[in-house]
N, C-alpha and C positions, 0 to 999 in steps of 0.2 A: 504494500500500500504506500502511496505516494504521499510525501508530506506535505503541507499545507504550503502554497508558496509563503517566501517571506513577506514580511509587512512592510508599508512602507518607513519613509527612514523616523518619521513622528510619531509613529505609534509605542502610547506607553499608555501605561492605566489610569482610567479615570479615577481619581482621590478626592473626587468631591463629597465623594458618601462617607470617606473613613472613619473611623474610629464609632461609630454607631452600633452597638449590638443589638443583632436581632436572632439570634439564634443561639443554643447552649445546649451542649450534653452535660447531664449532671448524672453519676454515678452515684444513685443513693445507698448503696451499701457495696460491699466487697465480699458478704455472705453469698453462696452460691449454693446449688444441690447439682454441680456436675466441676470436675475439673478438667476443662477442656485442652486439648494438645495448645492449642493456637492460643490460649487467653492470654492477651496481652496486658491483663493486669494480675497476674498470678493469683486468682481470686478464689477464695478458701471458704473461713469461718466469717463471721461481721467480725468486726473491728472494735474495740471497746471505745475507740476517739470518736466513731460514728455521731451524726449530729441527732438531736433526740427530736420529737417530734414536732415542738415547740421552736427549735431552732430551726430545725426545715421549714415549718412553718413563717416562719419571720424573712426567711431568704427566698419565701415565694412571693412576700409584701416588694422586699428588696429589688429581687428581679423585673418588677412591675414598673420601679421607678426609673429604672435604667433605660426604661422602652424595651423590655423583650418583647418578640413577637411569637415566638414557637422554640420550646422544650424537649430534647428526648430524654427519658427517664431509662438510665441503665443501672447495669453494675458491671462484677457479680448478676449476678438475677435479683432486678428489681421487684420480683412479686415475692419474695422470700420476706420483704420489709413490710410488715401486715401494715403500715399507716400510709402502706403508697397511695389507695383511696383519697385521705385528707389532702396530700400534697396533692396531687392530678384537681382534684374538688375546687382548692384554695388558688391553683395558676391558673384555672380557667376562671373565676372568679376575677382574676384581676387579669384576663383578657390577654391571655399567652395560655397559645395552644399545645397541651403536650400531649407529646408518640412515647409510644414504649418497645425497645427492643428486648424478648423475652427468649428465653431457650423453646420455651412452652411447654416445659412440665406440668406447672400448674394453671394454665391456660383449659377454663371450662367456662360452662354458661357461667353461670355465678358471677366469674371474675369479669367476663365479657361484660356482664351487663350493668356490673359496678363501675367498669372504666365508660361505660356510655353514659351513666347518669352521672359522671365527672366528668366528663366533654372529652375523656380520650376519643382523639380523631385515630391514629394508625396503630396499631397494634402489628409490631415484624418480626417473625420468627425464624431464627436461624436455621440454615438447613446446606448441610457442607459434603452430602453424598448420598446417594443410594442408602439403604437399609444396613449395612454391613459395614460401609465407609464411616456414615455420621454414626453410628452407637461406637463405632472403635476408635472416635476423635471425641465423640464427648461421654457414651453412658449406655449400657445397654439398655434397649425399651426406647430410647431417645428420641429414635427415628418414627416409631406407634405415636408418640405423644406427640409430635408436631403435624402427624397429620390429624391427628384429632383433633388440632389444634385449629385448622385450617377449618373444618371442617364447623366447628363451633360459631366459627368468624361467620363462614356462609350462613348458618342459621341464622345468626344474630344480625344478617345484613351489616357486618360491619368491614371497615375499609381492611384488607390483610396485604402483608409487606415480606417480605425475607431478605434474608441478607445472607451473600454466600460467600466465603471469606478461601482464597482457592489458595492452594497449594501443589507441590508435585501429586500429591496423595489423592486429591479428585480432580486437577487439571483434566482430565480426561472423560470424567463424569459431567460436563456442563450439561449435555446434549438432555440424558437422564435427568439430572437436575430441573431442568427445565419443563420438562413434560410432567414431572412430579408437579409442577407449580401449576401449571396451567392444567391439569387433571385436579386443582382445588380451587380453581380461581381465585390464584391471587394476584390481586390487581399489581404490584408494584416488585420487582426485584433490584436488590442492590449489589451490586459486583464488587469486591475489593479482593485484593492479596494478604498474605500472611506475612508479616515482617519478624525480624529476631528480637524482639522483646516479651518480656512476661516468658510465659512457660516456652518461647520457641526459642528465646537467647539464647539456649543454645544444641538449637537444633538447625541450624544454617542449611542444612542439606537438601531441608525442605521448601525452600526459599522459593519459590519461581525465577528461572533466567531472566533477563531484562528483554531479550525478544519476544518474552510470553506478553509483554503488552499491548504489542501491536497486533497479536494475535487475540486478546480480551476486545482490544479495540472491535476488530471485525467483528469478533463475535456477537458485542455489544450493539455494532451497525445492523448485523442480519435478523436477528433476534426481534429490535427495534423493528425493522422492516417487515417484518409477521405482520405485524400489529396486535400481536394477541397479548403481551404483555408490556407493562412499561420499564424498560431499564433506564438503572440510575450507576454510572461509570462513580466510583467513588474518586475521591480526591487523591487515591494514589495512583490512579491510572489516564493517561495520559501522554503527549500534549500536543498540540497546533496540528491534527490532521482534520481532513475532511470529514472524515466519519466520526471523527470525536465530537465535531460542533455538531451535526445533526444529531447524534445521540441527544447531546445535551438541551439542545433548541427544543425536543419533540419531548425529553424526560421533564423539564422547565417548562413544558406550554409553554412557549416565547414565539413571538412571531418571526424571530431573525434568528440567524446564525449566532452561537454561543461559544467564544473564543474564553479560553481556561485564565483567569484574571489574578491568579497564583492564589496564595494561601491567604481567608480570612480570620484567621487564629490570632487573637488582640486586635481583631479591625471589626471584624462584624459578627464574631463569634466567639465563645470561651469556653472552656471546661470545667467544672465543678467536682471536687472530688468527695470523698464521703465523707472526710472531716472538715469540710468546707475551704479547703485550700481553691485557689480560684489559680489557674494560667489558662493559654493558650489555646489550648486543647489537649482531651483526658488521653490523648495515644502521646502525648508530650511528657513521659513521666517525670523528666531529670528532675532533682529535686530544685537546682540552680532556676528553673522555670518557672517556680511558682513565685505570684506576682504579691501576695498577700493571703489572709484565712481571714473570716469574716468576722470568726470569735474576736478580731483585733481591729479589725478596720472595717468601716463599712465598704459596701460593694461599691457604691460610687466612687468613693474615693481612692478605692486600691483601680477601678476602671479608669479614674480620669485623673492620676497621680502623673506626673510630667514625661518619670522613665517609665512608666507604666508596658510592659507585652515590648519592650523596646526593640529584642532579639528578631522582633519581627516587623514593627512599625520602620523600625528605623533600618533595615533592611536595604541592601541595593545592591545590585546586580555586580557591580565591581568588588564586592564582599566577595563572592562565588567565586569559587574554585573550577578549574577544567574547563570545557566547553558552555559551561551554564555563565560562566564567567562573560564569554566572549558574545554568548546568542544573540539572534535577532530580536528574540521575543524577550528576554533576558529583564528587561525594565520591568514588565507588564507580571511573567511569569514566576522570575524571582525564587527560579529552580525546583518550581513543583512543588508536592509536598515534601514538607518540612523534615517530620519523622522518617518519611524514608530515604533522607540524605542521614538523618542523625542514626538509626541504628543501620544500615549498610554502613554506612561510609563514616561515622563517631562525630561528624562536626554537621549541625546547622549548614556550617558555611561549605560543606563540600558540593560535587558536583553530583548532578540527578543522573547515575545512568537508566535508571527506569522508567524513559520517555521517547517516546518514539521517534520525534522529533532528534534526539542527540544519538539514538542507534542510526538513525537515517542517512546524521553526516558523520558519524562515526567511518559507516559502510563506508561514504564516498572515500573519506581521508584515505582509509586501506586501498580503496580502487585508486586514488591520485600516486599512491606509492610505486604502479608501474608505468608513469608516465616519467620520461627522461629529458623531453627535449622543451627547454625553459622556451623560447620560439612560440611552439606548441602550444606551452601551458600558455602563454601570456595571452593568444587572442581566444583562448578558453575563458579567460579569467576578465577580459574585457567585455566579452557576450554577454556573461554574468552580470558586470557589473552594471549593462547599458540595460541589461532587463530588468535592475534592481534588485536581485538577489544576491546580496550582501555577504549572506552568509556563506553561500556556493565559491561568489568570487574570492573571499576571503579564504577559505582552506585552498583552492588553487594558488594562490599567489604564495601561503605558505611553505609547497612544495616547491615553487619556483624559488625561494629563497632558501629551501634546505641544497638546492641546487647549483644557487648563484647567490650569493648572500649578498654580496653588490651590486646586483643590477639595480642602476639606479629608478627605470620608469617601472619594476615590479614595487619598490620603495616607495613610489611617486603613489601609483595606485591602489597600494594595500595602505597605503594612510590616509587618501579618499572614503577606500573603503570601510575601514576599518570606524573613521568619523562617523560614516553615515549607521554605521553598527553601535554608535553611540559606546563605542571602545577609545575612549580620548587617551586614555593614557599609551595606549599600541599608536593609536594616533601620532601622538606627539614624537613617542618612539622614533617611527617608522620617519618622519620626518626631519630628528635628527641626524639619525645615519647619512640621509641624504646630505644634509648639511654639512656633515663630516667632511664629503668627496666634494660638495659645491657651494661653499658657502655663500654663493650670491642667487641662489638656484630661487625665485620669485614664488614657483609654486611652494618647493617644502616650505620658506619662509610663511608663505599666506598659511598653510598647513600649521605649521607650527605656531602659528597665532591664533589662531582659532582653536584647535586644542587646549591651548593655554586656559585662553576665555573658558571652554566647557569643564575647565578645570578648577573656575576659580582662582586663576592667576591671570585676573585679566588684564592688569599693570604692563607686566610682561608679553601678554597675547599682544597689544595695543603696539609694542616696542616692535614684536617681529614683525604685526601686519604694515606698520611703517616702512620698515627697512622691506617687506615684500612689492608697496607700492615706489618706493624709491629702483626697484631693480626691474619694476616690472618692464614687459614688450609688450607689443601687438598680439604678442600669442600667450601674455600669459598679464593679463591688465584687469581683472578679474578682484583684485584686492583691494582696489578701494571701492568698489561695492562692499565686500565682505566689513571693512573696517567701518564705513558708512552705516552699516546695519551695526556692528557692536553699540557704535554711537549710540544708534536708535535707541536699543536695549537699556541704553546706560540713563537716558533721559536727557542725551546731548543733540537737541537735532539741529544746532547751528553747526557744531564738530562735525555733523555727518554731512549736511548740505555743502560744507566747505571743502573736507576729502572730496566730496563727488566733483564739486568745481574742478578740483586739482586735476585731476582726472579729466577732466574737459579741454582741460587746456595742454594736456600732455596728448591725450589722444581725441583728437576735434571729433565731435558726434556721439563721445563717450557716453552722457548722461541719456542722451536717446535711448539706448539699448536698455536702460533700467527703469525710464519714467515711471511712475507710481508704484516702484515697488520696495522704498524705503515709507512707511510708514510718517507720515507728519511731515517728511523731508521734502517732498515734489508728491503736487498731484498729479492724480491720470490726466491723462489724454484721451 
């Protein structure tokens, strides 16, 4: 499957909505009646620090204030906590809707019918293989009980959900899976993978390849394309293909195409744990994440505290390690989800290889390794870059300079391109080498003035793009536009109107070729 072309060179995430939350899983206990292969919160007996019913209570006022919109009630197994009623009762009360993700052991009328006279809307019952698969990953009888489970939901006309959480172990089972679900009608499935924390840290083995994605992906796309059930790709699976945005466009009801806007973990969503510790989100376990506990601060205030979820608000793509570091989408994406940089790979800040997107140009990079003739690569790497795909033309030019490490227009073009990848620091890079071999060279100079600028050295950018319009020619006059626009930026627009002069008078007809396109400086035409 083809990955999504690249974006163009502006596209970054809208931040106008941040820091709002509207969504939270809250793990009301850590008590379970199954100890499952995969549990990623190693969840046993309750916990004695558990909040009591009075304190959950009070954190369902709390959450109301903050503007929640929608709740999932986990654990452990959430029905093991007999006051889950009160809670579910008291968030819909203050107008935040909660789901419940359950094993479905105790999943019967009864319980059904108490979570609908407390406004539970989705009730999702895990289900991770065939009859033999799921009782040997969580409990024998396991597999009886969630179809019962389903089966309950249908009576009660209520909404039913699953979540399948895949592994080497039923990677093979989806097909099975699947007909299981739509033989109970349930309306919604959730797909995610298994990662190495809780009971799987250290079971690695079991892990899924990072090619398994793109193959969730399809399957996610075909599935989707039935029409008989809804999938929902979870947030470790992904990024920027075709068939990921319509997954998610048709799972979102949205009328447009749905491009993956990285992680909302401290932006529009949080975690709650059973003793009220509040971070990021509840698969975030380190303990360094957690932002505050309620017993000590209120919610607002650990929410709207300055460094507050920092590790991720204050996030950027020049953090990232590897190829996440260098991407296209890199602003916007911000390397996927989180956790599965942090338990693959130990750091937040490493690289996503579980995205389609970076096995994609991974392949390519392996396929540029039998190309030899730098010639060759360069009007490869120009095709790319006249098409705007950045990202393509950028791993070609790399190869051209494992090649030729001084060619100077592979130098010239990979710090073109590399700007437009919003990679200023390769930028700047790539434009001083050139400078190295020609110090009066107009382009690196403009290059490295502009980088500067995008780096917050714009003292300095201001000094090169100078010295670039002082060197400039006819074939490369282009910089006092460029330093005219910094102006703009700066709130100088007599500095910019007067570069552009300059430029009129060195090159007659200059200004023509730009009318209206400095901002406050000259109007259209």
């Amino acid at each position: 499957m083809a990955a999504a072309p690249d974006p163009e060179p502006t596209y970054e995430k809208d931040r106008s909505m941040d820091y709002l939350p509207v969504t939270a899983v809250w793990e009301i206990t850590m008590g379970c009646n199954m100890r499952c292969d995969h549990c990623g919160s190693s969840c046993a007996e309750p916990l004695p620090d558990e909040l009591t019913t009075d304190e959950a209570l009070a954190l369902c006022d709390d959450l109301k204030e903050v503007g929640l919109k929608w709740i999932t009630l986990s654990g452990g197994e959430p029905l093991t906590r007999t006051d889950w009623p009160k809670l579910a009762g008291r968030l819909t009360a203050n107008g935040i809707k909660p789901n419940i993700i359950t094993n479905g052991w105790l999943v019967n009328e009864e319980m059904v019918k108490t979570a609908q006279a407390n406004g539970v809307e989705t009730i999702s019952i895990s289900l991770d293989g065939n009859r033999e698969t799921h009782d040997a990953i969580r409990k024998k009888g396991a597999f009886d009980k969630v179809i019962s489970a389903f089966q309950v939901l249908n009576a009660c006309n209520h909404v039913s959900a699953s979540n399948t959480t895949v592994t080497k172990h039923n990677l093979h089972q989806l097909d099975e899976i699947k007909e299981i679900l739509l033989e109970n009608n349930v309306d919604l499935w959730q797909i995610q993978i298994g990662l190495p924390m809780g009971n799987m840290a250290e079971d690695r083995e079991s892990v899924v390849e990072p090619s398994v994605i793109e193959y969730l992906i399809d399957y996610s796309h075909q599935v989707t394309m039935e029409g008989r059930i809804k999938v929902f790709p979870a947030d470790c699976l992904g990024y920027y293909t075709e068939k990921e945005s319509i997954v998610r466009q048709i799972s979102m009801n949205v009328p447009t195409a749905v491009l993956w806007q990285g992680c909302n973990a401290g932006k529009r969503s949080f975690g709650i744990l059973h003793n009220g510790d509040i971070l990021g989100c509840t698969s975030i376990r380190d303990t360094g994440m957690i932002e505050g506990n309620i017993r000590e601060r209120p919610l607002t205030e650990i929410w709207n505290a300055p460094d507050a979820f920092s590790w991720s608000r204050s996030l950027k793509k020049s953090d990232l390690g590897g190829l996440c570091g260098e991407c296209a989408y890199g602003d916007a994406c911000l390397g996927g989800c989180p956790n599965t940089r942090l338990t693959l790979n130990g750091s937040i800040h490493a690289e996503n290889q579980y995205c389609v997107y970076h096995t994609t140009m991974e392949a390519t990079r392996s396929k540029l390794k039998g190309y030899n003739d730098p010639a060759e690569l360069m009007e490869t790497a120009w095709a790319y870059a006249n098409q705007q795909k950045w990202q393509l033309s950028s791993l070609t030019l790399k190869r051209v300079l494992e090649l030729d490490p001084q060619r100077v227009d592979a130098l010239e073009l990979f710090g073109f391109v590399s700007y437009n990848l919003n990679n200023f620091t390769q930028a700047k890079e790539a434009n001083e080498e050139v400078l190295k071999m020609d110090p009066q060279n107009p382009y690196a100079l403009k290059g490295l003035g502009l980088s500067l600028h995008r780096l917050n050295r714009t003292e300095e950018g201001i000094a090169s793009l100078l010295k670039a319009t002082e060197a400039a020619t006819p074939q490369h006059m282009d910089s006092f536009y460029d330093l005219s626009v910094v102006y703009s930026e700066l709130n100088q627009p007599g500095k910019a109107r007067e570069i552009l002069e300059e430029g009129e008078k060195r090159f007659p007809g200059y200004i023509g070729r730009f009318t209206g396109a400095v901002q406050g400086v000259y109007p259209a035409t």
